[in-house]
C-alpha positions as CSV (number, residue, x, y, z in Angstrom):
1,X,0.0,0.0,0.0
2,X,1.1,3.5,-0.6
3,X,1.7,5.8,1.9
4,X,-0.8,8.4,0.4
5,X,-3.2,5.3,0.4
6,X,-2.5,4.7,4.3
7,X,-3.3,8.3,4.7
8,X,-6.5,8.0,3.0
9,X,-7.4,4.9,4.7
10,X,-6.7,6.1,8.1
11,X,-8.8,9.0,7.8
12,X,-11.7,7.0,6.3
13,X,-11.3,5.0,9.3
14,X,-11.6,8.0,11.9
15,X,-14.6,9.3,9.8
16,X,-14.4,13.4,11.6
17,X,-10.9,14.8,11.3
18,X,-9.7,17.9,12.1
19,X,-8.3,20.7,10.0
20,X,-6.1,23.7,11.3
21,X,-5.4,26.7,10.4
22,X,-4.3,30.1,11.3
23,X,-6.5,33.2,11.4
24,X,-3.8,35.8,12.2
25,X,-2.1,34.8,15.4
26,X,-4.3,32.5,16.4
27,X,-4.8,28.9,15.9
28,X,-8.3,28.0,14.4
29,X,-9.2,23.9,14.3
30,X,-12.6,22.5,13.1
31,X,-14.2,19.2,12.2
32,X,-14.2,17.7,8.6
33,X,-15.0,14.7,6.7
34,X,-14.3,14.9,3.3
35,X,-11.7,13.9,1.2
36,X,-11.1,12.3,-1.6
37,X,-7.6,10.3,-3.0
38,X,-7.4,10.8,-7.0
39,X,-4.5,9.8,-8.7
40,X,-2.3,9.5,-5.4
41,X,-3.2,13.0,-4.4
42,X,-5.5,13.4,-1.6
43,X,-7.8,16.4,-1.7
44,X,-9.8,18.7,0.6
45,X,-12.8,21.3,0.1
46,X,-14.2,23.9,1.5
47,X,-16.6,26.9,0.4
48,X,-15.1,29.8,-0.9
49,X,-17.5,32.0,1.3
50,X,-16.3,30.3,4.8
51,X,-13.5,31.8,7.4
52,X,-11.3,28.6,6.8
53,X,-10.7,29.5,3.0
54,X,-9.8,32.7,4.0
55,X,-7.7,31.9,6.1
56,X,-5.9,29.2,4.1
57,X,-5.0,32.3,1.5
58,X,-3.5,34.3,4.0
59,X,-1.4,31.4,5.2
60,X,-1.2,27.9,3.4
61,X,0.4,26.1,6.5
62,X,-2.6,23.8,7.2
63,X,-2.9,20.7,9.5
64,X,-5.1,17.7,9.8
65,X,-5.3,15.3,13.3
66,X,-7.4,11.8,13.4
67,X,-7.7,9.6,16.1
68,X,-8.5,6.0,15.6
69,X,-8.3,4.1,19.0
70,X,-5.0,5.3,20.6
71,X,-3.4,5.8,17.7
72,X,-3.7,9.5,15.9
73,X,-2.0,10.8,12.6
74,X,-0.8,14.2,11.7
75,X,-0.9,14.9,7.7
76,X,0.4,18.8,8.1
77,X,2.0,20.8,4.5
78,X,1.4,23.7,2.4
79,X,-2.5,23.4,1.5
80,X,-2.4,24.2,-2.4
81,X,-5.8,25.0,-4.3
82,X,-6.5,23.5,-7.2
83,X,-6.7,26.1,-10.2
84,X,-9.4,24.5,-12.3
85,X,-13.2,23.3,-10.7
86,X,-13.2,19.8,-12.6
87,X,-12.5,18.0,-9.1
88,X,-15.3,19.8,-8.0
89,X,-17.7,19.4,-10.3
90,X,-16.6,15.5,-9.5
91,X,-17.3,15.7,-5.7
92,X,-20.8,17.7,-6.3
93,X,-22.1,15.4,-9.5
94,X,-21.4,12.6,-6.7
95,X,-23.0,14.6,-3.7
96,X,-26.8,15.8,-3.8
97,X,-26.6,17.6,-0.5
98,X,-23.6,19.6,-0.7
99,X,-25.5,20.8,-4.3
100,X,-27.7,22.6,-2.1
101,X,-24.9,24.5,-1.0
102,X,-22.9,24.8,-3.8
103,X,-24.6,25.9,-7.0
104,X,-25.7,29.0,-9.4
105,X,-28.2,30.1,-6.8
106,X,-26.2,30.6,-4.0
107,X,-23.4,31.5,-5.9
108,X,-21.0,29.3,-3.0
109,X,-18.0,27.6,-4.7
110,X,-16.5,24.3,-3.5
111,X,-13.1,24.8,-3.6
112,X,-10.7,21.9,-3.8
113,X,-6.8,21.7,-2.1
114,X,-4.5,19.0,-1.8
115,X,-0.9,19.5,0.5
116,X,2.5,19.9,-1.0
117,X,5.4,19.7,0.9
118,X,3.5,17.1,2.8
119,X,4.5,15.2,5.7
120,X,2.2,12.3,7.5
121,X,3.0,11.1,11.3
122,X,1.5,8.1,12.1
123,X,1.7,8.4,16.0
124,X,1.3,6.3,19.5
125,X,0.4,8.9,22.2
126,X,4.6,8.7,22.7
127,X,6.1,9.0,19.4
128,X,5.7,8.9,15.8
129,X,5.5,5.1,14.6
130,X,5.9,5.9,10.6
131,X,6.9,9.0,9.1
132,X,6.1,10.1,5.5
133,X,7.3,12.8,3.3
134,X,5.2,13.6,-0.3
C-alpha cells in the first residue's frame, strides 16, 4: 500500500478529522469529513465563502489530526488549491446535499486543495511510529 493510500485509509477509518489553520495569530481547528484520494493525491474542500478558506489564503500552513483508537496521525504541509473546478464538479455530481450549498443560486464555490510539501505522522500517544514525506 502506498503511503498516500494509508493516509486515505486512516482517515476513512476516523470518519471526523480535524483541519487547522491560522487566522492571524491565532490557531483556528474545526471538524471535517471529506476527502477524496485521485491519482495519489488526496484532496480537501471547503466553500469559498467560509472563514477557513480565507484563512488558508492568508497562510497555506494547514494541518489535519485523526484519532483511531489510541493511535492518531498528523498529515500537516502547504494546502495548495486546485486552479481549475473539474474536481469539483466530480465531488458535487457525486454529492446531492452539498449541491444545495454549492450551485448557481447561492453562488458558493467548492473549492478543492490538496498539501504539497507534505508530511504524514502516524503516532502512538509517545512517538511517531511511521513518518512520511510527499
Amino acid at each position: 500500500m502506498k503511503p498516500i493510500e494509508k493516509v486515505n485509509d486512516f482517515l476513512t477509518q476516523a470518519g471526523i478529522f480535524y483541519l487547522s489553520t491560522v487566522d492571524g495569530d491565532k490557531p483556528k481547528c474545526r471538524p471535517v469529513a471529506f476527502h477524496m484520494l485521485m491519482d495519489d493525491r488526496l484532496y480537501f474542500g471547503t466553500g469559498d465563502f467560509k472563514e477557513v478558506y480565507k484563512q488558508i489564503q492568508k497562510n497555506s500552513h494547514v494541518e489535519f489530526c485523526a484519532t483511531v483508537g489510541k493511535e492518531f496521525i498528523r498529515y500537516f504541509g502547504t494546502a495548495v488549491f486546485e486552479p481549475n473546478d473539474i474536481i469539483a464538479e466530480k465531488v458535487l455530481a457525486a454529492a446531492p446535499d452539498m449541491q444545495k450549498i454549492y450551485n448557481e443560486k447561492t453562488g458558493y464555490q467548492l473549492k478543492i486543495f490538496h498539501l504539497e510539501n507534505a508530511t504524514a505522522e502516524f503516532r502512538n500517544a509517545l512517538n511517531a511510529v511511521e513518518t512520511y514525506t510527499f
